[in-house]
Backbone bond lengths (Angstrom), bond angles and torsions (degrees), N, CA, C in turn:
res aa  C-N    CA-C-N  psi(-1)  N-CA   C-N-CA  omega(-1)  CA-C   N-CA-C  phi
1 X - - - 1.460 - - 1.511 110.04 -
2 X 1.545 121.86 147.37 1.067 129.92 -150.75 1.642 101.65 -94.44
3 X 1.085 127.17 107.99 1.396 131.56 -175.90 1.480 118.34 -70.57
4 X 1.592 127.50 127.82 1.230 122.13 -172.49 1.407 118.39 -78.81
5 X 1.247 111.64 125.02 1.865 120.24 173.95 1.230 127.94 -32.48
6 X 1.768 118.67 107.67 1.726 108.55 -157.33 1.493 86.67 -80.67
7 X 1.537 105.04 145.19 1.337 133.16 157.95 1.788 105.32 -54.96
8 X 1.586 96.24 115.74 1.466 98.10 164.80 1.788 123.74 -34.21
9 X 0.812 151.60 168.15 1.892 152.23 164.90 1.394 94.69 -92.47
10 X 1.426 91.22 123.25 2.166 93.06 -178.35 1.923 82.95 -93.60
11 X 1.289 73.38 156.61 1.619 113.64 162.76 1.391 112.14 -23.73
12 X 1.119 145.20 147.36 1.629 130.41 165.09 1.353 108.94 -87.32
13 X 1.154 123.89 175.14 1.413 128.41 -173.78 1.935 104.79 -112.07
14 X 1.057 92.09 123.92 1.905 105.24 -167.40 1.765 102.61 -106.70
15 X 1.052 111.96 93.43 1.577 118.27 -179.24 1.591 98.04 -66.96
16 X 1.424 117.88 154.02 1.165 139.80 178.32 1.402 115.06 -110.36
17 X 1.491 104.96 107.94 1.754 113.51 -172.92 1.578 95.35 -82.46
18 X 1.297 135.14 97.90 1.550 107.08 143.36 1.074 138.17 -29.17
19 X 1.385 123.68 130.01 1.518 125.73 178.73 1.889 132.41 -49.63
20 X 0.706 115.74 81.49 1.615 119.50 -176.00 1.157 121.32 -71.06
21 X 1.450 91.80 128.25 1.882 104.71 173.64 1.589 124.12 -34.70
22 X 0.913 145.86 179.38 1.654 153.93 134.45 1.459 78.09 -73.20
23 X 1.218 164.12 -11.18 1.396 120.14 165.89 1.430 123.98 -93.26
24 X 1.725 110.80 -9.32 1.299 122.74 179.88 1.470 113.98 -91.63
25 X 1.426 118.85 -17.06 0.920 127.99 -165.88 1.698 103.21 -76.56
26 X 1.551 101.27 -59.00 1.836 133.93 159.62 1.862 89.68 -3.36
27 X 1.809 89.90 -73.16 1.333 113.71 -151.22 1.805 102.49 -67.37
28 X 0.826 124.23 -63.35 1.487 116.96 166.81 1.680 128.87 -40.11
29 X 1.309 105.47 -45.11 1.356 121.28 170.11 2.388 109.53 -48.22
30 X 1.460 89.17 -52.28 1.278 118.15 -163.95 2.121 96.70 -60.67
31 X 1.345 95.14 -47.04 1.785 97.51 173.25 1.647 119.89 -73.67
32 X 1.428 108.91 -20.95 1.282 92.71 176.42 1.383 114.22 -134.32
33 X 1.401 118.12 33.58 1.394 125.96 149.56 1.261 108.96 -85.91
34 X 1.141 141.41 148.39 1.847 149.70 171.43 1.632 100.02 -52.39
35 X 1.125 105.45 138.18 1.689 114.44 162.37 1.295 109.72 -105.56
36 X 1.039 123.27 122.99 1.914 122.66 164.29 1.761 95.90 -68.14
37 X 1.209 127.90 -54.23 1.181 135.66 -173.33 1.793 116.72 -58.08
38 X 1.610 111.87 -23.76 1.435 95.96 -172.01 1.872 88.13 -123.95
39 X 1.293 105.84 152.73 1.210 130.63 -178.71 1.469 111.14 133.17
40 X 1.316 100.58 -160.96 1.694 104.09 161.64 1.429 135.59 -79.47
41 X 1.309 96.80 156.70 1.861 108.80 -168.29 1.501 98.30 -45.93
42 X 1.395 147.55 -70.84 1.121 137.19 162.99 1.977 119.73 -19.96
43 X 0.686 132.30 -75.51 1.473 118.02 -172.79 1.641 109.27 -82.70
44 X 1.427 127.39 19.58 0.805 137.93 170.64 1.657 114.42 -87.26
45 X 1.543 118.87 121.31 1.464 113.24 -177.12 2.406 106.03 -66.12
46 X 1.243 74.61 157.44 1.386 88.85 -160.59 1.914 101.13 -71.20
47 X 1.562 120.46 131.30 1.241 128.17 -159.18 1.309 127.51 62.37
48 X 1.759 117.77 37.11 1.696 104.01 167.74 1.782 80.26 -146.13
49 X 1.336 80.79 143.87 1.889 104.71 -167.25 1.757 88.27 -91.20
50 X 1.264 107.34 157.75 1.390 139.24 -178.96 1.605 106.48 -44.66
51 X 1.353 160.78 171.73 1.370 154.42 139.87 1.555 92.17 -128.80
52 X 1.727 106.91 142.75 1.319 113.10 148.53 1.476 139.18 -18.27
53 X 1.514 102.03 105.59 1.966 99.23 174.77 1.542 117.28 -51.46
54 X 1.329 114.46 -13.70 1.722 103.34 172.93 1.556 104.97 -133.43
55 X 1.210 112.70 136.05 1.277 140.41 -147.68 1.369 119.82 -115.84
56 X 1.167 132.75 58.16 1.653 122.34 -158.29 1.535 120.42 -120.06
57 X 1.940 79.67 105.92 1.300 127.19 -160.80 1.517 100.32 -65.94
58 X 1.489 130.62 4.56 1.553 125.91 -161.34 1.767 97.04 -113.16
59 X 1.737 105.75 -19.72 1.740 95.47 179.82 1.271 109.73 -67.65
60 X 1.124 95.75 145.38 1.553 96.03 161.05 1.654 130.94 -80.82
61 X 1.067 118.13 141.99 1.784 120.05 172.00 1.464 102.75 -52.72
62 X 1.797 107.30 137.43 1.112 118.40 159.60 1.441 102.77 -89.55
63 X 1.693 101.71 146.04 1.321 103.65 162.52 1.420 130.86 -94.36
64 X 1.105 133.27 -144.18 1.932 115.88 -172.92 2.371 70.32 -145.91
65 X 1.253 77.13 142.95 2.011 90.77 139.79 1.667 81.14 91.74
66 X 1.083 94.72 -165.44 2.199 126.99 176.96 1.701 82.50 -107.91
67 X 1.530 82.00 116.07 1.546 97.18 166.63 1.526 113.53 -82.00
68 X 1.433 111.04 -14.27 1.597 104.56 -178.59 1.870 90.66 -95.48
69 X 1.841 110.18 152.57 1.463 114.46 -165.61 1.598 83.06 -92.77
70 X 1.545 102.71 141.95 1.813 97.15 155.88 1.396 110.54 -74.51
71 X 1.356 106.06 154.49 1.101 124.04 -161.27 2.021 117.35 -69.38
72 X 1.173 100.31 -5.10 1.721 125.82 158.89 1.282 94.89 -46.20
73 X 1.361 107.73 -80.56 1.384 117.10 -156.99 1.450 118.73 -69.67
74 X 1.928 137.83 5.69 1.148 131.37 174.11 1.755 89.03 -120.10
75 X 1.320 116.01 -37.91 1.584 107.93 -173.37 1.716 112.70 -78.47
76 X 1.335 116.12 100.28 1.724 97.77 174.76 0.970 122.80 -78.74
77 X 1.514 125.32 -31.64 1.557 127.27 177.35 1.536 100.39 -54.78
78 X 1.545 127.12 -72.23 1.513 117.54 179.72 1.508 122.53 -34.95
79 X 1.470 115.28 -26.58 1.643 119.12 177.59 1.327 97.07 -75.03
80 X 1.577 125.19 -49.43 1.483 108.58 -161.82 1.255 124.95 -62.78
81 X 2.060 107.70 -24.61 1.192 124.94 -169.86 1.578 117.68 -79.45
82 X 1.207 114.84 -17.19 1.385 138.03 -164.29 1.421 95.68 -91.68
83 X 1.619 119.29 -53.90 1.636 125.26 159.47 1.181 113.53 -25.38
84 X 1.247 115.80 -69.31 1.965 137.01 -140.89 2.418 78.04 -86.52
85 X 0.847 110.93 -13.54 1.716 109.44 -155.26 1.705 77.23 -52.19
86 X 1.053 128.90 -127.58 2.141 154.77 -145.28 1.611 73.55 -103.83
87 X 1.114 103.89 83.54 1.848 119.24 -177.42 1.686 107.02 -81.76
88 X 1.732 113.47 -19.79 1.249 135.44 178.63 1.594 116.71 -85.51
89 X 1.279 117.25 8.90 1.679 135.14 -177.70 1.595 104.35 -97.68
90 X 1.517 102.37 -9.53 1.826 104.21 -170.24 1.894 142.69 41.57
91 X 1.131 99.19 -61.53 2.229 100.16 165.63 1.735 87.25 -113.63
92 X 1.289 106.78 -28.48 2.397 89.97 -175.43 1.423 93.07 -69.49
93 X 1.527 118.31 107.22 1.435 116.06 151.13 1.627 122.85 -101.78
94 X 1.214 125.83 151.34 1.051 135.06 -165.22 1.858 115.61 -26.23
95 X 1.549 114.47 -26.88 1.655 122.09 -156.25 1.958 93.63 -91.79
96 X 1.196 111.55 -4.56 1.676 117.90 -177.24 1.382 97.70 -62.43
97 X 1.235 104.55 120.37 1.680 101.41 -163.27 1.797 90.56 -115.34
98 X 1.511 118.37 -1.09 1.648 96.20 -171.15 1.709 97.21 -96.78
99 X 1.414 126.69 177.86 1.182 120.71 169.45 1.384 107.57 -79.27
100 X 1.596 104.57 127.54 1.697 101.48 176.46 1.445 120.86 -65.58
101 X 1.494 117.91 -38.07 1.593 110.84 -162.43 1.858 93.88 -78.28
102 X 0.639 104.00 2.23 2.110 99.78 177.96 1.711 79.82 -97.56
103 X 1.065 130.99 -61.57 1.480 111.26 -155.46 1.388 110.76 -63.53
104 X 1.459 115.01 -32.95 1.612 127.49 -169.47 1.536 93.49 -79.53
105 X 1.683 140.60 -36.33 0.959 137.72 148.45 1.260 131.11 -29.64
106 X 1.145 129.57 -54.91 1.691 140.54 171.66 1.430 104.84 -70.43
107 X 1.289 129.04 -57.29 1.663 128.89 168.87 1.799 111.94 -33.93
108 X 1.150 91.34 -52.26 1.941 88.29 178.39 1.610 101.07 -62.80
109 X 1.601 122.49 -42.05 1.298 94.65 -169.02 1.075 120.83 -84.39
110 X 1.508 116.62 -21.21 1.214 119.47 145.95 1.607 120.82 -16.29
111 X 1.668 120.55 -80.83 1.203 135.85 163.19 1.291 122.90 -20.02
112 X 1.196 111.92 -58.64 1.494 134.92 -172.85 1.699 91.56 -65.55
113 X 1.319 140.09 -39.19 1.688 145.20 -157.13 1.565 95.22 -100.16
114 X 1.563 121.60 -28.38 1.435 100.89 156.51 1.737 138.21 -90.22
115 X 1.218 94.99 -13.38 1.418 113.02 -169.37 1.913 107.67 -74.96
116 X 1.775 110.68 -33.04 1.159 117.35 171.60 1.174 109.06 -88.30
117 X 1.800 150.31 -15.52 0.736 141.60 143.71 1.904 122.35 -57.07
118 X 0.731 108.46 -59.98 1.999 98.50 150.70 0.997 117.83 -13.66
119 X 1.500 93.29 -69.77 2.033 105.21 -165.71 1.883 99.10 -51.40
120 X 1.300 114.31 -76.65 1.282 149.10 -170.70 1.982 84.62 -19.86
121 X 1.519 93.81 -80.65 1.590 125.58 -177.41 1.872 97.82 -19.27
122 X 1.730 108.13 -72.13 1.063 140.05 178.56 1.546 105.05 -35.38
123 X 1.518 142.92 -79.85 1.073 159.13 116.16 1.837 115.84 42.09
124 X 1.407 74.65 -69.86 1.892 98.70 -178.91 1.473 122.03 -74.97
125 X 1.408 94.55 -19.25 1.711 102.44 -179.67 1.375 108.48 -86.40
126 X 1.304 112.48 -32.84 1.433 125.97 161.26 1.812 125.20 -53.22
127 X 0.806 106.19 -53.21 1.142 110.09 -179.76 1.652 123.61 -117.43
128 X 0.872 107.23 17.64 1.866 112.80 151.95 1.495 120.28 -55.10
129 X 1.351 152.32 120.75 0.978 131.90 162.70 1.561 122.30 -119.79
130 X 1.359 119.72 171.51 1.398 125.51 178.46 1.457 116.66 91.99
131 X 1.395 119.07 173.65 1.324 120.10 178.15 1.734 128.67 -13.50
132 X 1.018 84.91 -59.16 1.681 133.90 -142.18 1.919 87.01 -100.69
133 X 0.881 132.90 -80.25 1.411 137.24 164.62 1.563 107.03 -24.15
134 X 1.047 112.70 -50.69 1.430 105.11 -172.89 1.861 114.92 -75.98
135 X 1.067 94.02 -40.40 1.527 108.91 153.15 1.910 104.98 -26.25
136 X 1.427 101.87 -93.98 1.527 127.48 174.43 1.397 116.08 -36.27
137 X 1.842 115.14 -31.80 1.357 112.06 -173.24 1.604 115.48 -69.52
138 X 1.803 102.97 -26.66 1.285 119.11 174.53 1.814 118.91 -52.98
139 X 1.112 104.19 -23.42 1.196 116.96 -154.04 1.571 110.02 -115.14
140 X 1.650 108.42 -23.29 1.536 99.69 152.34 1.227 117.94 -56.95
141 X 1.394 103.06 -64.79 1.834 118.09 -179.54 1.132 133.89 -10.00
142 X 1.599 101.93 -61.69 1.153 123.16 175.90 1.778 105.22 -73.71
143 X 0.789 106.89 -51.62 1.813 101.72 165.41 1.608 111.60 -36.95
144 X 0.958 91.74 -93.64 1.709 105.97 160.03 1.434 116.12 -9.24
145 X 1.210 137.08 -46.30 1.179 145.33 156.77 1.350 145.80 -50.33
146 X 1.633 78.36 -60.96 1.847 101.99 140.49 1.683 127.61 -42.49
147 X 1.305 97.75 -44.65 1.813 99.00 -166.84 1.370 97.87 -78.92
148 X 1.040 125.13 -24.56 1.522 121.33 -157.65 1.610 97.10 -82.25
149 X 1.935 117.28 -42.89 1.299 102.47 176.19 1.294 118.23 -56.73
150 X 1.267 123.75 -58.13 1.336 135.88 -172.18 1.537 109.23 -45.02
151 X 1.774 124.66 -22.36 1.256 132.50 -178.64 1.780 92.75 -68.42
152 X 1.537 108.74 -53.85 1.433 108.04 -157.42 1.586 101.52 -66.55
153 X 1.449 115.70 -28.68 1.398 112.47 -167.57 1.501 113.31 -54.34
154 X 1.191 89.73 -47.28 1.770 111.97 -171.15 1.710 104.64 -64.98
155 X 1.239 104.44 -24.29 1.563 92.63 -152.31 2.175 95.26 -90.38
156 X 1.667 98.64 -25.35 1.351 104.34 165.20 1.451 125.72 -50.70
157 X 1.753 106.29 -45.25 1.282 101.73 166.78 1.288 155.11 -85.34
158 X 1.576 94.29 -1.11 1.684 129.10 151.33 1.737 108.97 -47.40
159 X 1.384 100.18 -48.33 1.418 113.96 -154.56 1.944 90.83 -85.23
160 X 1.398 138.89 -21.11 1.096 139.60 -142.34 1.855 83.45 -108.19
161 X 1.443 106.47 -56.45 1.478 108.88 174.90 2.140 128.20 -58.43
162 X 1.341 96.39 18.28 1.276 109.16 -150.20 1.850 136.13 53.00
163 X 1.277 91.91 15.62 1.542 94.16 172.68 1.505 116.48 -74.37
164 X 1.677 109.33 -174.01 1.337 124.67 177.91 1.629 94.59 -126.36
165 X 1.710 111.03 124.51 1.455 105.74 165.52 1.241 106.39 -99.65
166 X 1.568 111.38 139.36 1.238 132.47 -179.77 1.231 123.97 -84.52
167 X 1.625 129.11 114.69 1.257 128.88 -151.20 1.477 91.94 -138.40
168 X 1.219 131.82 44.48 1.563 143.88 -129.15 2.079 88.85 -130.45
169 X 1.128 124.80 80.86 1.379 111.50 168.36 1.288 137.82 -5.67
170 X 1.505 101.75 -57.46 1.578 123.24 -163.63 1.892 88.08 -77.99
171 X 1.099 95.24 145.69 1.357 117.84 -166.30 1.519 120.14 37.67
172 X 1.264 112.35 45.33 1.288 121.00 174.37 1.574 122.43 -62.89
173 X 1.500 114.02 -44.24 1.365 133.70 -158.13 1.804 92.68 -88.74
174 X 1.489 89.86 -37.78 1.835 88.97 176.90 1.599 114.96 -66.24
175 X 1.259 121.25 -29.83 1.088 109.68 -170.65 1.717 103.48 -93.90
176 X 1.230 123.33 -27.63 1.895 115.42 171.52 1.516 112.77 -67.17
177 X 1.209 116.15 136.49 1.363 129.31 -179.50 1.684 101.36 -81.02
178 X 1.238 117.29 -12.33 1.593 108.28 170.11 1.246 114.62 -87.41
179 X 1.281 147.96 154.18 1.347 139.28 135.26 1.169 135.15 -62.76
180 X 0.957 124.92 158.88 1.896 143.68 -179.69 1.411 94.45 -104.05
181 X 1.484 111.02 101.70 1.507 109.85 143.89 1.553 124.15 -124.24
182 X 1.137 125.02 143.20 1.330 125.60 -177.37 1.785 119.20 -54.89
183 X 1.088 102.16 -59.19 1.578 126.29 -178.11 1.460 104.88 88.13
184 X 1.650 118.93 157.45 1.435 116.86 -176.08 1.599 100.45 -105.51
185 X 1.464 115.77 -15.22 1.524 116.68 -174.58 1.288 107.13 -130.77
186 X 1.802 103.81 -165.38 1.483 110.06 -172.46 2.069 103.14 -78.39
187 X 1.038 77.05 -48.04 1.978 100.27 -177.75 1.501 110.69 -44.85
188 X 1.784 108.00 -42.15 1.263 110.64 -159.19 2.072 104.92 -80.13
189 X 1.516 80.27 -37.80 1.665 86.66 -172.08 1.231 107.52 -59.90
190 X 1.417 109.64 -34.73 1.994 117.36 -174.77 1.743 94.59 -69.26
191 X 0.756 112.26 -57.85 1.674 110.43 -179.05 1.134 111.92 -34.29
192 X 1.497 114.03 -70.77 1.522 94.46 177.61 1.271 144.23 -87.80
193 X 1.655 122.06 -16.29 0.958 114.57 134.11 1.588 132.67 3.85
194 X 1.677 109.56 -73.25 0.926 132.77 149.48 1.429 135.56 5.65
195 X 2.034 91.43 -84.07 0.995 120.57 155.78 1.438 133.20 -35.02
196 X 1.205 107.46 -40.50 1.661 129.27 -165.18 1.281 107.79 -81.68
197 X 1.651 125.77 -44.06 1.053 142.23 161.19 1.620 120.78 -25.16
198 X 1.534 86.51 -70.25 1.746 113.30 169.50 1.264 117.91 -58.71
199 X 0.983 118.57 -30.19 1.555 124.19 168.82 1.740 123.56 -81.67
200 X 1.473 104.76 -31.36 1.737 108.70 153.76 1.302 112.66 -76.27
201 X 1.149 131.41 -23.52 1.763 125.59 -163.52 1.446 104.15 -82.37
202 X 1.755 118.23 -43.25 1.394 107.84 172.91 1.747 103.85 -91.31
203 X 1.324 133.23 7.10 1.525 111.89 165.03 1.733 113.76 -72.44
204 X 1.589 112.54 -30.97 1.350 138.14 -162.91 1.577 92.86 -71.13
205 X 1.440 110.31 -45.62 1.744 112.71 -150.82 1.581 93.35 -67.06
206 X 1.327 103.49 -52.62 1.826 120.96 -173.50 1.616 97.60 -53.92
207 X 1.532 122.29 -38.19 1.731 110.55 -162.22 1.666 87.53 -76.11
208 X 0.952 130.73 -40.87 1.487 131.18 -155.42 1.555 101.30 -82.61
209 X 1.659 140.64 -42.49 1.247 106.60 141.58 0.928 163.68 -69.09
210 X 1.978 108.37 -3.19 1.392 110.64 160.25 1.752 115.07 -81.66
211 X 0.989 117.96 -0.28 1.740 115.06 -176.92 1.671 91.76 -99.00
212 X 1.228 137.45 -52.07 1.386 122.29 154.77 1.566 103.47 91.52
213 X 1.316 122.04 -138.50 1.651 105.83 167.13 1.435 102.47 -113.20
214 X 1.264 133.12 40.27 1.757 143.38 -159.62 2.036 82.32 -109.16
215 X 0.903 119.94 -13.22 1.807 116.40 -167.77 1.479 97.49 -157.76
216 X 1.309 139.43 63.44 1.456 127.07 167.86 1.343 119.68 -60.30
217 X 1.467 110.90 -6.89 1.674 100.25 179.80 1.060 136.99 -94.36
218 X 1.801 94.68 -2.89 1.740 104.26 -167.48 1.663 84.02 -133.58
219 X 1.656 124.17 1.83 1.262 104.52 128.95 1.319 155.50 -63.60
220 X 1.827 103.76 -29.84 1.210 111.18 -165.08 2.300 94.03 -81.71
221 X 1.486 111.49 -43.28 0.985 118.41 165.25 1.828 107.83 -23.68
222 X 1.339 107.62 -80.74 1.249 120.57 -173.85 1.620 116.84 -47.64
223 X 1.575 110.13 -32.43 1.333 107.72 179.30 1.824 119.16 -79.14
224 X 1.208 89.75 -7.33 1.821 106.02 -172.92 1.502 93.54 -87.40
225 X 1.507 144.43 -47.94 0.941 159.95 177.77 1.627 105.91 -59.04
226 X 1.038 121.86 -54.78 1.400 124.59 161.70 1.806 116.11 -51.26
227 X 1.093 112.08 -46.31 1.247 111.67 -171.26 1.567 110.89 -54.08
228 X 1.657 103.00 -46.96 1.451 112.80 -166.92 1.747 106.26 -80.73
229 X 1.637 111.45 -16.54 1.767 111.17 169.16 1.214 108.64 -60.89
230 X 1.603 115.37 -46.23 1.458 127.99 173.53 1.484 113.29 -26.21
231 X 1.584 110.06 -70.98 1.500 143.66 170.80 1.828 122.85 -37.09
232 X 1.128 97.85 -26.81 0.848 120.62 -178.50 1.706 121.04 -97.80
233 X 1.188 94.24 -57.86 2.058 83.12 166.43 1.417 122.44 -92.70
234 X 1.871 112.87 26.83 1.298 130.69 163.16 1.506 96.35 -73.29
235 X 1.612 92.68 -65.91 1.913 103.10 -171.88 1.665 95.80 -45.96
236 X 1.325 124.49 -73.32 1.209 119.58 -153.08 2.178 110.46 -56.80
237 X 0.970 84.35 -13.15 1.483 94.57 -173.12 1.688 101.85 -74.40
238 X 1.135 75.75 -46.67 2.491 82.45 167.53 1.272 126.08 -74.91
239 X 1.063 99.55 -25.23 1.638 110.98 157.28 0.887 150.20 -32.03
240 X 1.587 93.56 -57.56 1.780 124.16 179.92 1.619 100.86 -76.21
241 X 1.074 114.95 -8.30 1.260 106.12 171.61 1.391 127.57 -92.40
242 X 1.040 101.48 8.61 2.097 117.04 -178.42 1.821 101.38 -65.21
């Protein structure tokens, strides 16, 4: 019987690995070695949070800040000289890049927008009456208390920038961006109050992006002051609901 013709043996087939990084390698290694750390809360050891199933060991780290140093910080003689510069300006050193009398300008009116909120605050605690009033009177007070620090805070850093804070009556009401109103009721006084609040929270927001990082100190001041205006027409906002 006639035997069928063996097929020559072809060639084998030789796959082509591209060459891989040590960072791809990292990364492959990293998916199919076991993680104690990734899976579920159960086979997870107790106090280490989950990490990403893909791992890529080839990005690079961002860094944080200006990687180049200003020149402050490698030249000391130029720092000392810049010190010793209008040595009689005290915290204004020469690198204050915003105009001071506009900033020491806005600080007074600033001043002037807490000092009538006090008053106002002050006023209302006084003369609230009834159940419910006395409730609310608690809660000027403590407002009231509030405004008055935040008056002194501000007026320190008037005094730190070489300014003069103005604590001057006459045109007092002109220079606060809040108003002074009395109110005839419980509702009305909480209202505006209110009002007044809202009217420091966006004067504060606007001072704090024009000071920018050119003044971080009478930003961070200003942003602490904001926080507690915030705080404040929360409460009054619950109020209105008595």
């Amino acid at each position: 019987m006639r035997q069928p013709a063996l097929k020559p043996a072809s060639t084998p087939f030789k796959r082509t690995v591209p060459n891989k990084s040590p960072g791809d390698k990292l990364k492959v290694k990293a998916e199919q070695s076991p993680n104690p750390v990734r899976g579920d809360k159960k086979s997870r050891p107790p106090g280490l949070k989950p990490i990403p199933d893909m791992i890529d060991f080839n990005k690079p780290k961002r860094g944080r800040g200006n990687s180049k140093l200003p020149q402050l910080l490698v030249d000391k003689a130029l720092l000392q000289k810049m010190a010793r510069k209008n040595v009689d300006d005290g915290a204004v050193t020469p690198d204050y890049s915003l105009d001071k009398k506009t900033v020491i300008h806005l600080l007074n009116e600033s001043l002037a927008t807490e000092i009538v909120c006090m008053l106002r605050y002050k006023r209302h605690s006084y003369v609230a009456r009834g159940i419910k009033g006395r409730m609310v009177a608690k809660e000027f007070v403590e407002h009231a208390d509030q405004e008055l620090q935040h008056a002194d805070q501000i007026a320190e850093r008037i005094m730190q920038l070489g300014g003069t804070p103005n604590f001057d009556p006459v045109g007092l009401a002109e220079r606060s961006h809040a108003q002074y109103h009395s109110g005839t009721n419980l509702q009305e006084m909480i209202r505006e109050n209110l009002v007044a609040e809202r009217i420091a929270i966006e004067n504060y927001r606007a001072f704090i992006q024009y000071l920018g990082d050119a003044d971080p100190t009478t930003r961070r001041l200003l942003e602490s002051i904001l926080a507690m205006e915030e705080e404040h027409a929360d409460d009054l906002t619950d109020l209105l609901e008595i």
